[in-house]
C-alpha positions in Angstrom: 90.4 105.6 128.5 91.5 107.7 131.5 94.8 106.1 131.5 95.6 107.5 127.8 97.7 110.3 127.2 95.6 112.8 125.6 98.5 113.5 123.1 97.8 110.2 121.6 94.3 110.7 121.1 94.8 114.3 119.6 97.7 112.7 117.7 95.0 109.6 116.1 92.0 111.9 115.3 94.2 114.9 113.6 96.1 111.9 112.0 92.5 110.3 111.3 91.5 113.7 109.7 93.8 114.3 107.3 93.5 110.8 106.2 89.8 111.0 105.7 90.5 114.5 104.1 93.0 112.4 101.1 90.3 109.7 100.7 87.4 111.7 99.9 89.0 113.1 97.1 88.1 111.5 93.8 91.7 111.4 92.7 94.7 110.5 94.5 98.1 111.4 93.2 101.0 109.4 93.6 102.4 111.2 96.4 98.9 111.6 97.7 98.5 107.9 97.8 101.9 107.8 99.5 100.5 110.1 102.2 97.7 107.9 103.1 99.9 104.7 103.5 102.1 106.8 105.5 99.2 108.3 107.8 98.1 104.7 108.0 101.6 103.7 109.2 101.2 106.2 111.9 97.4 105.6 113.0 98.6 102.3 113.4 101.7 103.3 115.5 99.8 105.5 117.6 97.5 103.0 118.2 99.6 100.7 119.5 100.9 103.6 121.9 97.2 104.0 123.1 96.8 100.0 123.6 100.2 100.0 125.3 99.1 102.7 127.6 96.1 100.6 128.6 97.6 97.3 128.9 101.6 98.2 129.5 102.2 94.6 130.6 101.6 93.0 127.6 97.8 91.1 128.3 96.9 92.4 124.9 96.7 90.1 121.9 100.1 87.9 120.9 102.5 90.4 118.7 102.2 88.9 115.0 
């Protein structure tokens, strides 16, 4: 993990927060639901910055 930037990892656990934050509620809105697919659009985007990071040349698995 020394080869991550550590913007990425701050970016995924405040990211990872406030996702966890909208789930534990007992209710979700409709934009709050919105909000979580969204955050989950960007935990996955930032995690494919971290894996990119660790394996730039592309050894990871097939893109699908």
């Amino acid at each position: 993990m020394a080869n991550v930037p550590t913007n990425l990892l701050v970016n995924w656990f405040e990211q990872r927060g406030q996702l966890h934050d909208l789930r534990a509620k007992s209710h979700l809105s409709d934009s709050d639901e919105r909000q979580v697919w969204s955050l989950l659009n960007e935990l996955v985007a930032v995690a494919d910055d971290i894996v990119a990071s660790i394996a730039p040349n592309g050894s990871g698995p097939a893109q699908r």
